[in-house]
Structure formats: C-alpha cells, structure tokens
N, C-alpha and C positions, 0 to 999 in steps of 0.2 A: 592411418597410413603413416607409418613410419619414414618414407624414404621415395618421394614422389619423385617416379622418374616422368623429364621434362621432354615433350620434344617441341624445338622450337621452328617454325616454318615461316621460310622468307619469299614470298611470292617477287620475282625482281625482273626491273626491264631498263635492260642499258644502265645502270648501277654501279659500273665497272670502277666511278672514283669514288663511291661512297659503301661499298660494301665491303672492301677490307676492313678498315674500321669499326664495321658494324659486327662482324664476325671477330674480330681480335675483340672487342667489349665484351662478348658472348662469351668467349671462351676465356674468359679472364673469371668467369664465375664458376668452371669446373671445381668441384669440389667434394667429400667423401660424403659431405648434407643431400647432394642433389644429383643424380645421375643425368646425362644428358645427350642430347641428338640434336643435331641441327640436320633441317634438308632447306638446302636453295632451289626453287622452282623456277626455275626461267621461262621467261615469254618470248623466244627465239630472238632475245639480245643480240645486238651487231658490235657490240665491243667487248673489253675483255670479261666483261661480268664473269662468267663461266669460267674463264681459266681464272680468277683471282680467288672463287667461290672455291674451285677445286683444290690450288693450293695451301687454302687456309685447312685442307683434310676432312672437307665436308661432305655430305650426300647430295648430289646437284641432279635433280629431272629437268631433262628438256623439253621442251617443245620445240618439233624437230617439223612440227607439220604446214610450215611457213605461212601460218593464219595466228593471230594473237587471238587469244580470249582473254574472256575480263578476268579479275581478282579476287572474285568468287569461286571460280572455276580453277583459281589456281592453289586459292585455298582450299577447297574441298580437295583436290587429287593429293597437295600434302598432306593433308588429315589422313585419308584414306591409307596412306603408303608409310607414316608414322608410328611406332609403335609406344610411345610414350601413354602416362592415365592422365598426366594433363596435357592437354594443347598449348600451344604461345602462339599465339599471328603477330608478327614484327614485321614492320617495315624493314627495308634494307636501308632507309636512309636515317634510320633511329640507332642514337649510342644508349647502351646502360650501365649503370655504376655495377660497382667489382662487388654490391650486395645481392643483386635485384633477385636471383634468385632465393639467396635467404631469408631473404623478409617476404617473399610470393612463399613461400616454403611453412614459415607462420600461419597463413591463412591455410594453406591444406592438410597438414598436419593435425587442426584443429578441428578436422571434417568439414570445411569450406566447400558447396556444393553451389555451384555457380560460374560468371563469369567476374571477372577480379582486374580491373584495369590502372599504373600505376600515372602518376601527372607527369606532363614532359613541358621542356620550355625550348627555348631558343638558346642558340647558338650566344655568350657575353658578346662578341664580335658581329650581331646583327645589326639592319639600319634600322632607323624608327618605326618602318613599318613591321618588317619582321619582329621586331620585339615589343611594337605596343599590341600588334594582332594577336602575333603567337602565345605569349602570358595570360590573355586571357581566361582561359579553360585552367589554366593551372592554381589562377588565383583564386576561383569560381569553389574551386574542388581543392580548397586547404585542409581539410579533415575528412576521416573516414565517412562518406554518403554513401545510402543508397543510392543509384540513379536508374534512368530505365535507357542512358546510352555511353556507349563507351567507343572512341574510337578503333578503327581494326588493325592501325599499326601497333597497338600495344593491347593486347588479352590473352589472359589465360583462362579458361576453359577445362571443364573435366572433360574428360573424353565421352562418360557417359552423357553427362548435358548438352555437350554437342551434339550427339545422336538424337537425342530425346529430343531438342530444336529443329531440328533437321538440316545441320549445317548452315553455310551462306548461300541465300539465295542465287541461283545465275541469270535468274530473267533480272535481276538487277546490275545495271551497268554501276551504278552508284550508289552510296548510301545502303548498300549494303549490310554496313558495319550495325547500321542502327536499327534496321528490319530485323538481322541477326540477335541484339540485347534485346528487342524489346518478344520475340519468339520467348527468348529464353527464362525474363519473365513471366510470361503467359504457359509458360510451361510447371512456373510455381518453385522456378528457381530464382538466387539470387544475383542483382548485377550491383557491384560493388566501387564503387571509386574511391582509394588510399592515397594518400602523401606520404609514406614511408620513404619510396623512395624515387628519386625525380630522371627520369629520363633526357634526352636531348634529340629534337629534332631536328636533324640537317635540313630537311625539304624544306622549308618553312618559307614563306612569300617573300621575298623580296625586294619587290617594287610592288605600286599599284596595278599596272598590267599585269602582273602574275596575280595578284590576288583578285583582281576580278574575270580573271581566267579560267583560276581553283573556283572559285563560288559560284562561275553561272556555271563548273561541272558539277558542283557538291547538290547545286538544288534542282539539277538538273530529272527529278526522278521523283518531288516533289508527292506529286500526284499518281503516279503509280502507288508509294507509301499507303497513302489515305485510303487508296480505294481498296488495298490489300488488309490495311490495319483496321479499318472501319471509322468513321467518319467522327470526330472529336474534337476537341479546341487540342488536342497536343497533336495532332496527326495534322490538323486544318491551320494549322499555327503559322506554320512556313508557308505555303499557301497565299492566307492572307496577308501577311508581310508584304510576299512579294509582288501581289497584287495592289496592293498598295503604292509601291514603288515603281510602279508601270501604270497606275492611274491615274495619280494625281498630276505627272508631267502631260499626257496626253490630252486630260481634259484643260489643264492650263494651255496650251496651245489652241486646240478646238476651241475654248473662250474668248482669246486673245483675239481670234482669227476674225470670229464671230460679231465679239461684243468689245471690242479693242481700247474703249474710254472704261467697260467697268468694271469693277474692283475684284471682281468674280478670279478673273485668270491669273489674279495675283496673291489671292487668297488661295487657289490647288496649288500653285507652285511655293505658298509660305507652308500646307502643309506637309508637302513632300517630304521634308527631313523627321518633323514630328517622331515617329518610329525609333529614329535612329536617336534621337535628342536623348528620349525616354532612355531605350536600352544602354546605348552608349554612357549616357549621365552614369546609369547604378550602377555598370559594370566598374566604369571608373573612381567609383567611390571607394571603390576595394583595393587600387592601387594609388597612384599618385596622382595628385592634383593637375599638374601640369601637363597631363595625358589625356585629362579628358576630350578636348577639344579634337586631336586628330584621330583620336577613340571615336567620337562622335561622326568625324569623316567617312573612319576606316566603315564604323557599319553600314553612313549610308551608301556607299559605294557598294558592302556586298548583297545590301538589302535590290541595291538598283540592278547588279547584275543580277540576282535570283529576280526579280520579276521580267527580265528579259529571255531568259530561263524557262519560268512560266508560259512567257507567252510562245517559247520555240515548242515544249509542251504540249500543249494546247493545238497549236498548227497540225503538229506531226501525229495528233490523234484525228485531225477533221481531215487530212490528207496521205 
C-alpha cells in the first residue's frame, strides 16, 4: 500500500469547545503522503458542535432521531459511511501532532495488518490529578508493545480487520474499546501500542469527582466482558479488584458492628488499600518519586468506585 487513504471518525456529543481544535490538529496533517476524510457523527448535540464541525468543511451525520445511542453505534454508522482502507476512531476531545499521520503511515505501508494505537497525555496546564492519572498509560506504553487493549479515542484499524472483528460491539454501553482489540486479536490480528507519536487528551479528569465518575462508568460493564470473552485471570481481573474494594470495607463494618473490641474490623479495613499500594507503587516507579503516594490514592479511589460499579452490576442483573 503505497498511499493509505485515512478516514478519520469522530463520534461527538456537545463538544462544541473542544472540537474545533481537534479538527484544525486533524487537518494540519493533510498531506500528498496521506489522503484523508474526516466525518463528525453527532449524538443530537444541543450546542454548536455541528455548526463548528461543519465549518471546519467536514462531513457531519446527525442523529436527528432525538434518542442518543452509545459510541459503538456511532462508530460503526461512521465505518459504514467511510470510504477510507484504514479507519481512525478519535475522540473529539483529542489533539494530534502536525506528524500523526506520517508515522501511523510507517506502520501501514509496511503491510501493518491490525489495530495500531498511538500514547496521549495530559494537557502541561493540568491539576495533580489530571496529570498524575492521565501519564499513566503513556508511561506504561514507552516503546513499541504488543497489547491486547487500546483505547477507542485513538485507533487505527484496516478497514478489512474491522470487518473480520465485527466492528464495535453495541450491546456494549462501555468498554467497548477493549471487547473491540481483544476480537481483533482473536481474529489473528495484531494490536499494537507506539510512542512515536504522542497525542493530547482534553477530556482528561480533573478533579476526584470526575474521576470516580469516569471509573464507576469505565467498569461499569465489567462482567458482561467476562462472560462474553470467557472466564480468565485477564477478563476476571477487574472483577476481582473491584470486589475487593467493596469487600474489605463492608466486612470491616459488619466486624466492627459485631465484634467492636476485635482486631478483625481493623485488619479488612488495613487491607482495603493493599491492591491499590501494589499497583499504585510499580506504576509509580516509572515515573516520579514524589507521585507515588497520590498515585496510590488515585487508584484506590478508582478501584473503590469500580467495585461500587460491580455491585450496581450485579443488582441490575438479579432485578
């Protein structure tokens, strides 16, 4: 493939201050190496999304039918309506450098047959939480890996391995992105995570309440995964985490309530963090020292909202 032409698909909802930008980055990589399309898919946005999309001289579908679907659904109808041999799924609240396509251009040229996702970070201007959260993935994924997940604001995709996958799931409200690489996998293709070139995520948490907002939706889906992907320490993984962090405080109170002189209620709630000590600690060894610590916070907080998560989950399948 000499000359991969790109289409890029921005599934977007109320985006109206973050998706000029994201389409001026886009179009900053036109070039004679990479032919290109953008389509903005809206989810019947109520602010100027649409006319800012349209401006920029893009292809925008609406959803005019005043019910929202998910982002599965909004990425398969841009697939569908696409005429590009690779796919992009991009957020609308993601910037790319004036390369991104040249160096994604590298891998298909070379007969790259897979999904190919590139690192993103935070905004230099985020607070502690946005920037000790959001770095992580990026520091994780400093060299060219295999992985078996990529997120779905940033992949490229052949268009045939999308077919061969079967798209993104729509019974999936969530987590999506990672039902989707790991199909693509099992398909006997490859999922690929590069440093070449580094993205920027606007969305990115910015306080505690946003981030245990994002995390009890990201794990919100949990166990659908599992029982779809079949039952494994990687599928069971998140699961158990989250179970974890919705059992140790529970049976610390039940103790306490119980058995209130012994040591039992204070030993579930010293393990409580455990999880997050571990994980938190290694990831932090990758970056700065002085991070660990609210490193260690950040995950137990999204380990505790993913097992609140679990147990909404869990309800919603016994009622």
């Amino acid at each position: 493939m000499s000359r991969p032409f790109y289409s890029v698909i921005l599934p977007a909802y109320n985006e109206g201050a973050q998706i000029g930008p994201c389409l001026k980055a886009i179009l900053a990589n036109v070039s004679d190496l990479a032919a290109l399309e953008i389509l903005v898919v809206d989810n019947g946005s109520s602010d100027d999304t649409v006319s800012v999309a349209r401006a920029h001289g893009v292809r925008v579908m609406e959803n005019t039918t005043g019910k929202r679907v998910n982002i599965s659904s909004l990425r398969n109808l841009g697939a569908h309506e696409a005429t590009g041999d690779i796919l992009v799924f991009l957020d609308a609240d993601m910037l790319v450098p004036s390369d991104w396509l040249e160096q994604a251009s590298r891998y298909f040229r070379a007969g790259f047959q897979g999904a190919l996702g590139f690192i993103a970070k935070v905004p230099d201007t985020a607070g502690w939480v946005g920037r000790i959260w959001g770095q992580r993935l990026c520091r994780k994924r400093s060299r060219v890996m295999e992985v078996d997940f990529l997120p779905g604001r940033n992949i490229f995709v052949n268009r045939a391995v999308f077919e061969a996958a079967g798209g993104f799931d729509p019974a999936f409200l969530t987590g999506e992105d990672k039902d989707f690489t790991f199909r693509v996998r099992k398909a006997g293709y490859r999922v690929v995570s590069a440093p070449d070139v580094c993205l920027i995520h606007l969305g990115y948490e910015k306080s505690l309440a946003e981030l245990w907002r994002k995390e009890f939706w990201r794990q919100s889906c949990t166990l659908q995964f599992a029982r779809k992907h079949g039952l494994s320490f990687r599928t069971l993984r998140h699961p158990a985490l989250s179970a974890w962090h919705v059992a140790c405080p529970v049976a610390a109170v039940v103790l306490a309530l119980g058995w209130p002189f012994s040591p039992a209620w204070l030993a579930a709630l010293l393990l409580w963090p455990l999880p997050a000590v571990v994980i938190g600690g290694a990831e932090a060894r990758r970056g700065r020292i002085v991070d660990a610590l609210p490193l260690i916070v950040l995950t137990w907080l999204r380990w505790t909202a993913a097992g609140v998560a679990l147990v909404s989950q869990i309800l919603r399948r016994i009622f």
